[in-house]
N, C-alpha and C positions, 0 to 999 in steps of 0.2 A: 327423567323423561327425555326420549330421543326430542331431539330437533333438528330443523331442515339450515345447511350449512348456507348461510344467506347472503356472506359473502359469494360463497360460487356462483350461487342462482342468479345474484346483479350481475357478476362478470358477461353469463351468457346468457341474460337480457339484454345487457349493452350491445353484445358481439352479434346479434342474431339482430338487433335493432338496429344495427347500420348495415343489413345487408338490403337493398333496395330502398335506402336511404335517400329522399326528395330536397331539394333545396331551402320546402318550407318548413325541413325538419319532420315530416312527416317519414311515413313508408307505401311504400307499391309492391307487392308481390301479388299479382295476379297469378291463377296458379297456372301452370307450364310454361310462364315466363321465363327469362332470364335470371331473372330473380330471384323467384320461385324455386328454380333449380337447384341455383346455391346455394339458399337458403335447406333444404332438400339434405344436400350434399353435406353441408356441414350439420347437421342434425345425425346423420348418419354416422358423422365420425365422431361426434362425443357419442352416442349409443354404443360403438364399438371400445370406444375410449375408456366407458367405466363396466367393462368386461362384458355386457349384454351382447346378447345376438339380436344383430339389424335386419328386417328385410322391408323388402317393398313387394303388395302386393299386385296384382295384376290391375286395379284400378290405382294404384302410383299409391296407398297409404302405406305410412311406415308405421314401421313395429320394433322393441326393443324387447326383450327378456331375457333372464337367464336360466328361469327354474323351467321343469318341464310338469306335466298336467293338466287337469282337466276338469270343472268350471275355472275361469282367471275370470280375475276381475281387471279388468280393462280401466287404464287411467290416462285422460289425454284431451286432444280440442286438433286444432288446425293451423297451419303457420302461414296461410296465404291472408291477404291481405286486399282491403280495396283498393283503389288506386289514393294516392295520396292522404292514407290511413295514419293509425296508432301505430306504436313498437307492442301494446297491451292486447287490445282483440287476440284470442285464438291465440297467439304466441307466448300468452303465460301459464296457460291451461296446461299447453305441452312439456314446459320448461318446467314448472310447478310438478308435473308428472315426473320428471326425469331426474329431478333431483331427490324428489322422496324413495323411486326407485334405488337409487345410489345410496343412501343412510341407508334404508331396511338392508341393501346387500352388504355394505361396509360394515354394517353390525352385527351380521349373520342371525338376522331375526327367522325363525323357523315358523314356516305358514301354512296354514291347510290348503288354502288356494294360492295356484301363480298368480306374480302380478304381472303387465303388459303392458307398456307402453302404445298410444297410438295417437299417430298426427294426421287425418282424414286430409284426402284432396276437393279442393275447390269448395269449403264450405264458403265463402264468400260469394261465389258468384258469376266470377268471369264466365262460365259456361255454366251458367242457371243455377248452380247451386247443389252441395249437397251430394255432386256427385262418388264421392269416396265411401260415406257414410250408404247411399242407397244400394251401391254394388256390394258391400256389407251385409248389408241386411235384407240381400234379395230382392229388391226392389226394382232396382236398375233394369229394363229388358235388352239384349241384345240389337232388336228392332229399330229398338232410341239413339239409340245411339249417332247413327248417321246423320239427323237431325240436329243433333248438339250443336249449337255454333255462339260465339262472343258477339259482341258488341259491332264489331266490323264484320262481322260474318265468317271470320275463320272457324272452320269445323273441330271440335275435339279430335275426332280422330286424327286430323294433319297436324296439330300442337302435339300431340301425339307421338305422332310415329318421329317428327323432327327431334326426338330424345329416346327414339328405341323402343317405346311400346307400342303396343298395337291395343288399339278402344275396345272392338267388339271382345276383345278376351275381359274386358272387365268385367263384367259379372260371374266368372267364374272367383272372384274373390268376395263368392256370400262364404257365411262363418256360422257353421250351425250354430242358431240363438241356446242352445244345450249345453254347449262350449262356455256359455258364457257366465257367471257368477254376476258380476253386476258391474254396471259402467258408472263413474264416477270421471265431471269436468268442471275444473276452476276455473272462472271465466269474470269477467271485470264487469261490475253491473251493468252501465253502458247507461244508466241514469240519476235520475240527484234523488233516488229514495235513502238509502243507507247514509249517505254523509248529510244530508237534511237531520235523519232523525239522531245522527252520531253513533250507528248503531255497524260494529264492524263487518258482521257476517251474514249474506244471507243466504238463507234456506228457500230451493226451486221448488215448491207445489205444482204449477203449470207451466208448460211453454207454449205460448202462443202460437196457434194457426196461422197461414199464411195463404192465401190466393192471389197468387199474380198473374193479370192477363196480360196479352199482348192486343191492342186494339188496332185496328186502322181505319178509318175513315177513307173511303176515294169518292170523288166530286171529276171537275172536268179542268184542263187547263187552260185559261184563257188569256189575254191580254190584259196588262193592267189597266192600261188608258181607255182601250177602245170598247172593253164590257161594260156596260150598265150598273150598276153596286147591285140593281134589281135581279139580274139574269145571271150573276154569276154563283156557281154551287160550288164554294170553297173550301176544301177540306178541314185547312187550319183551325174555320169559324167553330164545325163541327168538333177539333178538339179541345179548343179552349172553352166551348161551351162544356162540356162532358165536365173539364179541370173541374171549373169553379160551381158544378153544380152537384157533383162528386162529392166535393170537400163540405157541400152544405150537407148536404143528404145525412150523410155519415156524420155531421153535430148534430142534427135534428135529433134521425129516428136509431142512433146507433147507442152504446153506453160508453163508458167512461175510461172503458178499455178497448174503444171502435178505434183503429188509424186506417187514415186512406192517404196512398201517397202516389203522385205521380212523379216517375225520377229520370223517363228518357221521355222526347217528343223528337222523331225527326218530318222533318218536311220533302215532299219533292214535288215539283225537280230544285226546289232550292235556290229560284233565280227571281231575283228584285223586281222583276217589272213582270213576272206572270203569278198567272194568280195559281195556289197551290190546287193538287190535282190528288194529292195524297198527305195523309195527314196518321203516322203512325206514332203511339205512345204505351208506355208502361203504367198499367194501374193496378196496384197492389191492396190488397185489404190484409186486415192484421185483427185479432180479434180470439182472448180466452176460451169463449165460448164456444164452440162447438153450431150449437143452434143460431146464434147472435151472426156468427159467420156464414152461417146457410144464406139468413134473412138479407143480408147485403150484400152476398154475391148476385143474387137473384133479382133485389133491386137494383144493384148497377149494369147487369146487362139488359132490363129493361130499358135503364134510362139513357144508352147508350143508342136501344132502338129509336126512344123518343128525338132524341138530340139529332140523330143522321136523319129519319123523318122530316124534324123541322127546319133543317136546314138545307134539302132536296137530296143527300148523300146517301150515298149506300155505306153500312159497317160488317165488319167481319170481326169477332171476341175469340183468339186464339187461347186457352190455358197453358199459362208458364211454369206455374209452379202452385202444385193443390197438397198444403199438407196440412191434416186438422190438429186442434189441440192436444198437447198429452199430455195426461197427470203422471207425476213423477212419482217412484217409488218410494213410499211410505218406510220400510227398510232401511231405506239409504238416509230418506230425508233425517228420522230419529237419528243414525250413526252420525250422520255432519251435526244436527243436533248436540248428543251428545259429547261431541270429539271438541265442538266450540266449549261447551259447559268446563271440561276438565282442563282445557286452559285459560278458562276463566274469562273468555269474551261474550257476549252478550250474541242473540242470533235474533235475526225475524226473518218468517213464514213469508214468503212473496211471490206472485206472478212473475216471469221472466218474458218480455214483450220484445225482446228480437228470435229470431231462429237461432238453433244449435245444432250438434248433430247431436245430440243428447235427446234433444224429440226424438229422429231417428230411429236412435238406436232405443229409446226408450217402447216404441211401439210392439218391439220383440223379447226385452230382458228387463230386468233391474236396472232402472237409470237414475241417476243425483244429480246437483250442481250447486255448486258454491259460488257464492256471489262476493267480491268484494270490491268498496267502493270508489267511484270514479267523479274523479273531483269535477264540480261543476257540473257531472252527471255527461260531461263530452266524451263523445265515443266518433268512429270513420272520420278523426281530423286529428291532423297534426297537435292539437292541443289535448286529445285522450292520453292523462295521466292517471296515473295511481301511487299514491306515498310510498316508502319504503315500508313502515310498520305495518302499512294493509298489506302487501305485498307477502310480509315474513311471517303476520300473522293467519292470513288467511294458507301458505304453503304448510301451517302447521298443520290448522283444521285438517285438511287433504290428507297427512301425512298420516293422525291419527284416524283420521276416518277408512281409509285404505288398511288400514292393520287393523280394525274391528272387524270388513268386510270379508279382509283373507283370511282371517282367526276363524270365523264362525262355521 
């Protein structure tokens, strides 16, 4: 039975793992970083290295293949990174892809379908997320583009163009979903279900919905000494009110798979002795269901009105990021099913409760994902591990489930 050569795969784990390498032993590749690039750049040259043809598409995703065709089955994730992240996230989905690529061609296994390499741009985030995967799948509009901006407010298009491409062409890299045969991505659970129950592999049913706003609260800027506590309408008040009533809301009347997270909050003007005049934050909901997500997007921009009301503020609820649940293909799930059974590891059926581009791409074709486990269940820190044996075991699952998918 082929096997994935797992000496190599650690090499360029390791090597792909010190590129953007942080002090706390973590990594940072934001994507069109500096990072990000080389990281990019050296991805490219092992593609080219084991005889595939590399390209990058007009929204910056790379691609590796050799065979030519038409459905491929698509095998792959993302190599950018949060800021002072894991070496595992997204970067072994792709490597996991590149090396099973490499055995079926070194073996000269003969396939109905090509297979494909692909490492999508900015699934993490620095510019909202997802954008490789949405300019794929059509999603992306030209319109949006200009909008796009980071954390500090740099626009996509200027990260951009500072490396040669140009943004608004991104959406001419959708991929007719016809093209496609089926997407398959190994990806690190990024929770403590699989090493809790000791159970190696797991099989994606759902990936979670996601709604993330952009809030801001504005009130007025006053003096700190000389306002009254009574007379002053302080933005901050209204969003730490929002935080912690937010986060009850969402235990009360949400289920067992509700997360509400707030992960930025900035204030202005930012100065010690006046009182804030703006008060902007990120609030995300997360949520299997479909419907469960409806109910709470709905209740939190009400209770956002209630909050700026009672605290005399006016609010504004901007949408960052609206993508509902998707069940993963039945197809794929049985082949990772199966591909586990015949090397003899045990699987379970589970929700996947971060974003992927596998939702994504799942929306248009045949999508899968393989889960495997992450110790202590840490993911976006320096402490996201995964063992060797989960590592080489689950590269196998991929390897035989990838040759079910192109066989068929």
């Amino acid at each position: 039975m082929m096997r994935v050569d797992f000496a190599r795969l650690k090499r360029d784990l390791e090597e792909l793992g010190a590129i953007g390498r942080t002090p706390e032993g973590g990594v940072s590749r934001p994507s069109w970083s500096d990072a990000d690039m080389e990281a990019r750049r050296w991805l490219l040259e092992r593609i080219i290295a084991a005889g595939m043809q590399g390209r990058v598409d007009a929204a910056g995703n790379i691609f590796g293949r050799w065979q030519s065709g038409s459905p491929v089955v698509l095998v792959g994730s993302h190599i950018d990174s949060v800021p002072n992240g894991g070496m595992f996230d997204g970067a072994l989905g792709v490597l996991t892809a590149l090396e099973c690529l490499r055995r079926i061609k070194e073996e000269g296994v003969g396939l109905r379908h090509p297979l494909e390499l692909v490492a999508f741009t900015d699934e993490e985030g620095a510019f909202g997320g997802f954008f490789g995967s949405f300019a794929f799948t059509g999603v992306l509009k030209a319109g949006e583009i200009p909008d796009i901006r980071d954390s500090t407010g740099l626009r996509i298009a200027d990260a951009m163009a500072r490396h040669g491409m140009e943004a608004l062409q991104a959406p001419t890299a959708f991929r007719n979903p016809k093209e496609i045969r089926a997407y398959v991505e190994l990806h690190i659970e990024q929770g403590p279900v699989l090493e809790a129950q000791r159970i190696p592999i797991g099989v994606v049913e759902t990936i979670v919905g996601i709604r993330r706003y952009g809030i801001t609260f504005r009130g007025r800027a006053d003096h700190a000494g000389t306002t009254p506590m009574e007379e002053r309408r302080n933005a901050l008040l209204g969003a730490a009110d929002l935080v912690v009533k937010g986060h009850q809301m969402v235990r009360a009347e949400g289920t067992s798979a509700s997360r509400v997270t707030v992960g930025i909050l900035r204030v202005k003007p930012a100065v010690a002795n006046i009182v804030p005049a703006e008060a902007f934050l990120t609030y995300e909901l997360r949520e299997q269901s479909a419907e469960w997500l409806r109910r709470l997007a709905e209740k939190s921009r009400a209770l956002a009105a209630e909050v700026a009301s009672a605290w005399g503020l006016e609010v504004s609820v901007e949408t960052i990021l609206d993508i509902e649940p998707v069940p993963l293909a039945e197809e794929v799930q049985a082949a990772i099913v199966a591909a586990a059974g015949e090397l003899g590891c045990r699987s379970l059926r589970m929700p996947a409760m971060a974003g992927h581009d596998a939702q994504v791409v799942g929306r248009v074709a045949k999508a899968g994902m393989i889960f495997v486990p992450s110790r202590d269940g840490r993911s976006h820190s320096p402490l996201e591990f995964t063992a060797d044996e989960d590592v080489e075991r689950g590269a196998n699952v991929l390897l035989r489930t990838l040759l079910k998918l192109a066989a068929e």
